[in-house]
C-alpha positions in Angstrom: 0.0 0.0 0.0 1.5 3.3 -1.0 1.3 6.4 1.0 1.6 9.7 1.1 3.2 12.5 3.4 2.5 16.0 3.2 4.3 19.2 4.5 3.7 23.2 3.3 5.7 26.0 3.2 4.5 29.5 3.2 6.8 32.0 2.6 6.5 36.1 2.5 9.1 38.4 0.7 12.3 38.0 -1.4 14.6 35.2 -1.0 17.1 36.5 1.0 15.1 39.3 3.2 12.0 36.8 3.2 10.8 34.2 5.5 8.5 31.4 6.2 7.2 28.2 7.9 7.5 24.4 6.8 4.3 22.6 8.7 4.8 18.7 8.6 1.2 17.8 8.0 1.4 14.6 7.8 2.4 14.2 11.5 1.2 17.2 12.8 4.3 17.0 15.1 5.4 21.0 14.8 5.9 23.9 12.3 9.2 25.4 11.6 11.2 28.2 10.7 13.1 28.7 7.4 14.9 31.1 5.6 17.8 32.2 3.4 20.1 32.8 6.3 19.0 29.7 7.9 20.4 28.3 4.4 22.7 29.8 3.6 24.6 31.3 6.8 23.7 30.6 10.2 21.0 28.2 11.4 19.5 31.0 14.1 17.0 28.8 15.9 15.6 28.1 12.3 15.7 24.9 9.8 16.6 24.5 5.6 15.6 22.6 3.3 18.8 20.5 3.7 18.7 20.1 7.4 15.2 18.2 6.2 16.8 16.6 4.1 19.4 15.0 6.3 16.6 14.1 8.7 15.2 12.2 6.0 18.2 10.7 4.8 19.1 9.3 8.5 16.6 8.0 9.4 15.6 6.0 5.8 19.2 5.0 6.2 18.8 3.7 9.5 15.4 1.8 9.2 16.8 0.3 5.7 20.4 -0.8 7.8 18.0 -2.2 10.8 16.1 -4.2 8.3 19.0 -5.6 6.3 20.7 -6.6 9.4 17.4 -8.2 11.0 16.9 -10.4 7.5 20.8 -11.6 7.5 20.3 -12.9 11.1 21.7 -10.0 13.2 20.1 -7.7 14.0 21.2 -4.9 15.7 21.3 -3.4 19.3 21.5 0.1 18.4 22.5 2.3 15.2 23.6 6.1 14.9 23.1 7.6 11.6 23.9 11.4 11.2 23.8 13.0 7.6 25.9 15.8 6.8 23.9 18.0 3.7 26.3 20.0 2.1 24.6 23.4 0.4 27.0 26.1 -1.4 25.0 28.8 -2.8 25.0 28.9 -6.6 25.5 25.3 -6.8 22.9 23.5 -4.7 23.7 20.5 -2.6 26.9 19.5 -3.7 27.4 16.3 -1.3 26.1 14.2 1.6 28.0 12.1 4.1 26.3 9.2 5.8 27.9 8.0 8.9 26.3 5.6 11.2 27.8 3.8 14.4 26.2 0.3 15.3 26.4 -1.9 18.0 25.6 -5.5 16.1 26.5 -8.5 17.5 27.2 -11.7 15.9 29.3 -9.7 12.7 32.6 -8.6 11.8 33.5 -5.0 10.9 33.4 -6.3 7.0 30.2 -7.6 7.2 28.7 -4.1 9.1 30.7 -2.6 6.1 28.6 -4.5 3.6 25.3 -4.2 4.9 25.7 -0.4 5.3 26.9 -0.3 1.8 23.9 -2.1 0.9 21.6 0.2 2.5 23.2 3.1 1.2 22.3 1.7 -2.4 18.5 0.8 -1.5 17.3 3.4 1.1 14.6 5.3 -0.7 16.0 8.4 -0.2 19.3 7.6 -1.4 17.2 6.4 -4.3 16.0 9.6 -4.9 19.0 11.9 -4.2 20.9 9.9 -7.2 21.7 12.9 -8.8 24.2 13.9 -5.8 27.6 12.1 -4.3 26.6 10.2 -1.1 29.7 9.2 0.8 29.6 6.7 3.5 31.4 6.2 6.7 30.0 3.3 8.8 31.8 2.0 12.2 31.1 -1.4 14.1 31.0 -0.6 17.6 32.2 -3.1 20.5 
């Protein structure tokens, strides 16, 4: 069964002396601020789009690792996934770094390796940030 989430922006002014609010709808769980300088500069108490973005891309990563690890046997005691978004102004998002810390027992460090690599390739939102370099650093933790 497909489904489908749902957030809105409204925004007032120019880009970079404007403002505005992301609502996740879906959820309901909060409304937040955005802007240029959040963006661009300084986050200021307020979010970007790639800030979303890297909440997204964690946590698809993790639930994707989790899964992979369950269905090979092992699964595991705890993950850490943070995404770094990089955004440079006139370019767009020019990278994103993956690095997750996991407490599995039962593999090696090779095997953690692999199954990160694996999620990497079939998280949906790596799917659908193809067109930009993902990089991944994943560490088995004793």
């Amino acid at each position: 069964m497909a489904t489908t989430r749902t957030a809105t922006t409204q925004w007032k002014g120019a880009l970079l002396d404007g403002s505005g609010t992301v609502s996740l709808d879906s959820s309901g769980v909060g409304t937040f601020e955005v802007s240029w300088p959040s963006r661009a500069e300084a986050p200021g108490g307020r979010t970007s789009p790639e800030e979303l973005i890297a909440a997204a891309h964690s946590s698809c990563f993790s639930m994707a690792l989790s899964h992979a690890l369950a269905g090979a046997g092992t699964p595991p005691q705890s993950l850490e996934t943070r995404a770094d978004v990089t955004f440079q102004p006139g370019e767009g998002i020019t990278g994103i770094v993956i690095s997750v810390k996991g407490h599995v027992p039962g593999i090696t460090a090779e095997q953690f390796q692999q199954a990160a690599e694996g999620a990497k390739a079939n998280c949906p939102v790596s799917k659908a940030l193809t067109g930009t370099t993902i990089t991944l650093n994943a560490e088995l933790l004793s």
